[in-house]
N, C-alpha and C positions, 0 to 999 in steps of 0.2 A: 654549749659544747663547741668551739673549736675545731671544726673540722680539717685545716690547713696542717692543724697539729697529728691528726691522723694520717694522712695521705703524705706527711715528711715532703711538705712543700712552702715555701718561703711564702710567707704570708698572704706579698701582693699578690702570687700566682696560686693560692689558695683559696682566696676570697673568690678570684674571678671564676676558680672550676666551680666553686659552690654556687655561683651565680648562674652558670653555663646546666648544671648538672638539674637545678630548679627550674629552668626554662623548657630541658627536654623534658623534664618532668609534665609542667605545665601542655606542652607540644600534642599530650594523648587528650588533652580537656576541647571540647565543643559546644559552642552553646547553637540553640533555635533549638525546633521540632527533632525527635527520631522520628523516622518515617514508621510505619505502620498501617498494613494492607486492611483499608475498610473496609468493615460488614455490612454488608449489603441482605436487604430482606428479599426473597424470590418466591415465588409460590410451590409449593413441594410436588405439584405435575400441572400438566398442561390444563389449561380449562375447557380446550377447543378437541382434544385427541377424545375420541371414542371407545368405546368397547373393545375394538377391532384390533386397533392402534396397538403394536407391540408397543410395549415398554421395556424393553433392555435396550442398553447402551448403544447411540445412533452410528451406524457404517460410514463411515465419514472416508476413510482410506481410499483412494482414487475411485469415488461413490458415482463418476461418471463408466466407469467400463460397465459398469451393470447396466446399461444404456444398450452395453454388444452392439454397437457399431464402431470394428475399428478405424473407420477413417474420420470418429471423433477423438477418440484415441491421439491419433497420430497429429490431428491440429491442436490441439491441447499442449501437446509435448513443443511443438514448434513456434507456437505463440509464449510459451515459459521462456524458451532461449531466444527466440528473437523481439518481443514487444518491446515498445519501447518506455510504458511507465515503469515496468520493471525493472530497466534499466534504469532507467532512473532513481530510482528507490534503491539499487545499490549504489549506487552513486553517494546516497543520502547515508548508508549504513558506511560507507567510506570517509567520509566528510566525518560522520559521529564518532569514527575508532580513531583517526586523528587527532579529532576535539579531547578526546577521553588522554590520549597520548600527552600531547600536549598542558593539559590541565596540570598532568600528573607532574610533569617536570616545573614544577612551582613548588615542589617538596623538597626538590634539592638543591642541593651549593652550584653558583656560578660562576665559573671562572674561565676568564679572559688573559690570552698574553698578548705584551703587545713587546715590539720592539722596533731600532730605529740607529739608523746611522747617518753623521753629519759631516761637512767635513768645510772648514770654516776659514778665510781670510780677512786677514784685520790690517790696517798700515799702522804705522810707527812713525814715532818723532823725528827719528834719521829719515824717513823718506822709503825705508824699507817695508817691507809684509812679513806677516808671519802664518803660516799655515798649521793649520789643528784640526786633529779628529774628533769626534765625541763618540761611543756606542752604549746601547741604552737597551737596558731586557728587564723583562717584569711580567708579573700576573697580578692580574686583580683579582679578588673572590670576594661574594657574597653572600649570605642565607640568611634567607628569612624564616626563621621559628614560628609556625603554625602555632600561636600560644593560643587563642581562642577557635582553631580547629574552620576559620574561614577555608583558608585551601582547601584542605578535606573534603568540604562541605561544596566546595565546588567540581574537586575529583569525583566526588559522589553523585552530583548533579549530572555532570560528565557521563559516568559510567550506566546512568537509569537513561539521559539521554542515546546511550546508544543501545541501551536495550528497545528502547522506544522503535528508533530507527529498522530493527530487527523485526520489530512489530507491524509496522507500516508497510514492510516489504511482505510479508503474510499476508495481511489486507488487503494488500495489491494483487497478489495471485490470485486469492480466496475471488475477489472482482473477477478479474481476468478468465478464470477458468468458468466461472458462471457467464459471464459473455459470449466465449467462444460457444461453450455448449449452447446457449440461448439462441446464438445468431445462427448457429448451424442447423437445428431443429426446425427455427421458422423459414430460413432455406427451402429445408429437404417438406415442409409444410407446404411453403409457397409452390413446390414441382408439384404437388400433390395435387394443388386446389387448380393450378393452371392444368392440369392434364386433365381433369375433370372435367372441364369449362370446355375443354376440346373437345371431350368425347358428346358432352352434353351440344353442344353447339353443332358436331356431325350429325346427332341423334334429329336435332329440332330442323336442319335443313331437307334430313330425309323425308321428316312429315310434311316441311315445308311443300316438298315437291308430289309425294302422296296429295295434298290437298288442290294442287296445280292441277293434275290430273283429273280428280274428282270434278273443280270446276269447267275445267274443258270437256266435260264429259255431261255438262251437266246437273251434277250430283249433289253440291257443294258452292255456295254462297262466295264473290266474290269479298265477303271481307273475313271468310275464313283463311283465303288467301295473305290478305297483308296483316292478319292477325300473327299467324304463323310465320312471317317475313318478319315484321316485329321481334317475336317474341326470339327469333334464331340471332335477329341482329344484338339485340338487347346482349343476348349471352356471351357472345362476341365481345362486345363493349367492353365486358367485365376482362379479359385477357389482359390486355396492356396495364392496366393499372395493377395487373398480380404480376406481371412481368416486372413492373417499375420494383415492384417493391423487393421481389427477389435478387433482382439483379443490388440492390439495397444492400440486402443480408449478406450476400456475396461480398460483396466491398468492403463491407464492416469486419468479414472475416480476414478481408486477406489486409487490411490494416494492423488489427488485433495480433496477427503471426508478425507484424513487423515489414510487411509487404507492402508493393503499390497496389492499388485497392483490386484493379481488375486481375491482379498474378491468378486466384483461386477460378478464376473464371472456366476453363477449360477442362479443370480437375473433378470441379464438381457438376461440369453439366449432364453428366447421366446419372438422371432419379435413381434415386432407391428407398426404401419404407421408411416413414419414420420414423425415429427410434421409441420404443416405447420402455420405461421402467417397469421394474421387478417390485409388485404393492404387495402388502402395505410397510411402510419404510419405519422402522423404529426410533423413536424420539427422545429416547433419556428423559433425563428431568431439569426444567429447567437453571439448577445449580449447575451442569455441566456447560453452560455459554458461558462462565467465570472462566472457563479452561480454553473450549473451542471458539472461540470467537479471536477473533487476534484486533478486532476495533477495539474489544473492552481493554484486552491487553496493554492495548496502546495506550488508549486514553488513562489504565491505571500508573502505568510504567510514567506517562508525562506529569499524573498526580506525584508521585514520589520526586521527578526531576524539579517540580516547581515546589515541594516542600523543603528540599536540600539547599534552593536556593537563598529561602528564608534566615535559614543559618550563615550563610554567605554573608549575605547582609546586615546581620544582626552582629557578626563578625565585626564587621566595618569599624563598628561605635565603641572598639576597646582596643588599648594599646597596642602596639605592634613590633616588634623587638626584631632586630637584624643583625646579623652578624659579616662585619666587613671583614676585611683586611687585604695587604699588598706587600708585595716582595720584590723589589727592584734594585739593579745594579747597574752601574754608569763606571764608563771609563772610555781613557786614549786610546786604547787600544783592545781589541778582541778575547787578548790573553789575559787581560786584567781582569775582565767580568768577574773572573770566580774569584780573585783577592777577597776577602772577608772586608779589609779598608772599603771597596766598592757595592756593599750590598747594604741594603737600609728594608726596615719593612715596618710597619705598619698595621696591629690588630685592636679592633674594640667593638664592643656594641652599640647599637643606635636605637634610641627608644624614641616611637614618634606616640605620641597622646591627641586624640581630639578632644579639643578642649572647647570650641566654638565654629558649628558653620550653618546657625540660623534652622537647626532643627532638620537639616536635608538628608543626615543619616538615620535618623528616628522616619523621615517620611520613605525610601529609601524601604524599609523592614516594612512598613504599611502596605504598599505598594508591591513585594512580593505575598506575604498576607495574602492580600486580595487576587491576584493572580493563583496561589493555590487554592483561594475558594471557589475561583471560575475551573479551576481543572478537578475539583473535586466534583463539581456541579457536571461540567462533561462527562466525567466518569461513570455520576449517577445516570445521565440524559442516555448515555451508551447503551447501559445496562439494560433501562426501558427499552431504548428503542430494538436491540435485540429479543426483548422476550415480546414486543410487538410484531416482529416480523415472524416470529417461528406460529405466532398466535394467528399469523395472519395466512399464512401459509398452511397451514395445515386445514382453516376453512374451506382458504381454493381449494386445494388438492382435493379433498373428501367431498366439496360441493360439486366441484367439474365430472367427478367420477358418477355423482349421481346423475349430473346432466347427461355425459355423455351418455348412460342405459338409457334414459329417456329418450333422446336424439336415435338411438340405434332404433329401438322400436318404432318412430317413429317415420325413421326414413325406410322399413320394413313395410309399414304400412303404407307409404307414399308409393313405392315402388310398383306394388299388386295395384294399388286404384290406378297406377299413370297407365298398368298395362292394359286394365279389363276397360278402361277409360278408351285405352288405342284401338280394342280388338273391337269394343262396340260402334266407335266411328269407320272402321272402314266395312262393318254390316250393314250402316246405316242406321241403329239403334238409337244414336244420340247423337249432339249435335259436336261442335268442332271446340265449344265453349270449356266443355268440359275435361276433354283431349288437354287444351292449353293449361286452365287449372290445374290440373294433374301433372305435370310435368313440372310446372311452374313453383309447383308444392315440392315437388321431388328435389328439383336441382337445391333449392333452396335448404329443404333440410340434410341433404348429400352435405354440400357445401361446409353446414354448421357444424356438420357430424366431423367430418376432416379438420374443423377449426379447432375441434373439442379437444381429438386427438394430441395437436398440437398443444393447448393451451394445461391438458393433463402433465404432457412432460415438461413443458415451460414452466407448473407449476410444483412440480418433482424436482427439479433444475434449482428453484426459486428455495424449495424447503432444505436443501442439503447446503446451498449459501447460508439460509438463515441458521443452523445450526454448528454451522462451522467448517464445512468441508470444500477447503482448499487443495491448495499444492503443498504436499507434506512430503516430498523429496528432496533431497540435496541441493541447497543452491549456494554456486559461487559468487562470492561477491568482490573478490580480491581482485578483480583483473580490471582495469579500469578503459574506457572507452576509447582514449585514446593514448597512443603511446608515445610520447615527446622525444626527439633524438637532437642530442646536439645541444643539451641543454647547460654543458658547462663555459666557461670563458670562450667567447668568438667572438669575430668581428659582424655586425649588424648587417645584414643581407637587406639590398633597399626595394626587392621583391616584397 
């Protein structure tokens, strides 16, 4: 059938819609892979959760205010708007909605005008010149016909790319907000164990000087004296290195808000209780880190961008069909342009084929290939290592809580022996040996017992990361770091 005869178009320009009309056609065709979200095997609950362990759906929604202390609260919020990997990372989501932008305008027709005026002297056989203008207008146009769906396949690549980008800035928070709370806790840990050290080091100087006495009196052995000298300096000792370390925590905080490290210094130097969590924390099941995790997301989101890519590629190694053409008009004079005599144009297709280049497009689709098999491998690697850490998490937590009962009873018990320990040395019942012992016993498991505390909600902190609970508020990403002025035609400033 004759299609030219239908459309009542003069043959040559019948042929050509027919030709045009099969290309848009061709234009919806793509080859490589469709993407499609792999199934992943997970185990249907935890291995590590107990009896105790709720099983409904994990509180992940800003799972730090259940902490109730708002001035975690409020570094939380201030380290979202000011850190700077954050920023970063939308920087990166900025960069990706660009990339996505830009891919996409490879779908459509380009066109260029250009124009130009000349104005020309020539001499003559008399000896004279003659002067002439020339004026010259036109557009170029192009399109390339997606016939094997490469563009696409890279707009789509594009577009999982910045879902990706979307992903990483989740991941960033989801870090971030497990930092701040982390650095803050061992902080407000660190006043804890240092004010302890103080009270304990007041405690062992007043025996010090109780046993000072005893020996000026007689009563009491000159090495009960530098025993208790000792044992007061020793605890002392311990100060500065808890000092170091808080002063540590601090800095790391006021980094994390986007600050110079000492700004928090001031703000946080009056103690207050550690924060302790709301047990026992409910844990889902592990199918729900496919949803709450924004690493897996990630690493699934760069599986799809690197399988789109394949098609890209695969594109490569089949014909390529383009559609030019040009519209241009020349003349003496301005008025003339538009005479019909002065306009000429220019329209056809361009078929490019590879036909030989030593196999580099076939390697080329190989080479994505294996690229989407290392991101499907990360995707799988993700996955484990998410349901490793919720595995591994919920050990601590549940183990540390048995410790610390342990640790409490036993700093119970330390406490009564250091006293009845203190109350028989100054009867003279017993010697100074056992005084020292008993306290020595006490600070020590005081100490651990304050560590426990801490390491309970560092460990609470640790299992609401592992299961996925970030920053799930609004964030802007549109606004970009810096703001350029001046950026159109000037002259070069040699500042």
């Amino acid at each position: 059938m004759d299609l030219s005869n239908v459309f009542l178009l003069p043959a040559p320009a019948g042929k050509a819609a027919v030709a045009l009309a099969a290309a848009l056609l061709l234009a919806g065709c793509a080859v490589g892979p469709d993407y499609r979200t792999p199934e992943v095997a997970v185990p249907a609950a935890w291995d590590s959760a107990d009896e105790a362990t709720p099983t409904g759906a994990p509180l992940l929604e800003r799972w730090w205010r259940r902490l109730g202390d708002p001035r975690l609260d409020a570094l939380i919020e201030e380290a979202v708007a000011g850190n700077l990997d954050v920023a970063t990372a939308k920087a990166r989501i900025r960069e990706a909605r660009a990339s996505y932008r830009q891919a996409g305008g490879v779908l459509y027709p380009a066109v260029d005008g250009t124009t130009s005026a000349t104005r020309r002297r020539s001499g003559s056989d008399t000896g004279g010149s003659e002067i002439s203008s020339q004026f010259q207008a036109g557009f170029d146009a192009s399109w390339e016909l997606d016939l094997f769906g490469g563009n696409g396949r890279q707009v789509e690549a594009a577009g999982y790319g910045m879902e990706a980008a979307e992903q990483e800035l989740r991941a960033t928070l989801l870090t971030l907000v497990g930092d701040v709370a982390s650095s803050y806790v061992e902080a407000r840990g660190l006043q804890a164990r240092i004010a302890y050290a103080r009270q304990t080091a007041a405690s062992q100087r007043e025996t010090e000087a109780l046993t000072r006495v005893r020996f000026e009196a007689g009563a009491a052995a000159e090495a009960d004296v530098a025993n208790a000298t000792g044992q007061a300096n020793n605890t002392e000792a311990n100060i500065p290195s808890l000092e170091a370390a808080y002063a540590s925590a601090v800095h790391r905080l006021g980094v994390l808000t986007g600050r110079p490290p000492a700004a928090l210094k001031d703000r946080l130097a009056a103690a207050v209780a550690i924060p302790a969590p709301a047990l026992p924390l409910p844990t889902g099941v592990p199918a729900d880190l496919l949803r709450t995790r924004p690493d897996v997301r990630l690493a699934e989101r760069q599986l799809a961008q690197a399988t789109a890519e394949i098609g890209a590629a695969e594109a490569a190694r089949y014909p390529n069909l383009s559609l030019t053409g040009s519209l241009s008009t020349s003349a003496a004079s301005v008025g003339d342009l538009a005479e019909s005599t002065s306009i000429s144009w220019v329209f056809g297709p361009t078929l490019s084929l590879p036909i030989f280049n030593a196999g580099q497009l076939a390697a080329a689709v190989e080479v994505a290939e294996a690229q989407r098999d290392q991101s499907y491998l990360a995707f799988r690697a993700a996955v484990l290592t998410a349901l490793e850490d919720v595995e591994n998490a919920i050990v601590a937590l549940t183990q540390e809580r048995l410790r610390h009962e342990s640790l409490a009873a036993a700093v119970a018990a330390y406490r009564r022996a250091a006293f009845l320990a203190r109350t028989l040395y100054q009867t003279g019942a017993t010697g100074f040996l056992e005084v020292l012992d008993a306290e020595r016993s006490l600070y020590a498991a005081e100490d651990a017992l304050i560590q426990s505390r801490i390491a309970i909600t560092t460990n609470y902190i640790a299992l609401n990361k592992a299961l996925g609970g970030g920053w799930d508020g609004a964030i802007d990403s549109s606004q970009p770091e810096i703001i350029d002025v001046n950026t159109g035609p000037h002259f070069v400033s040699s500042s």
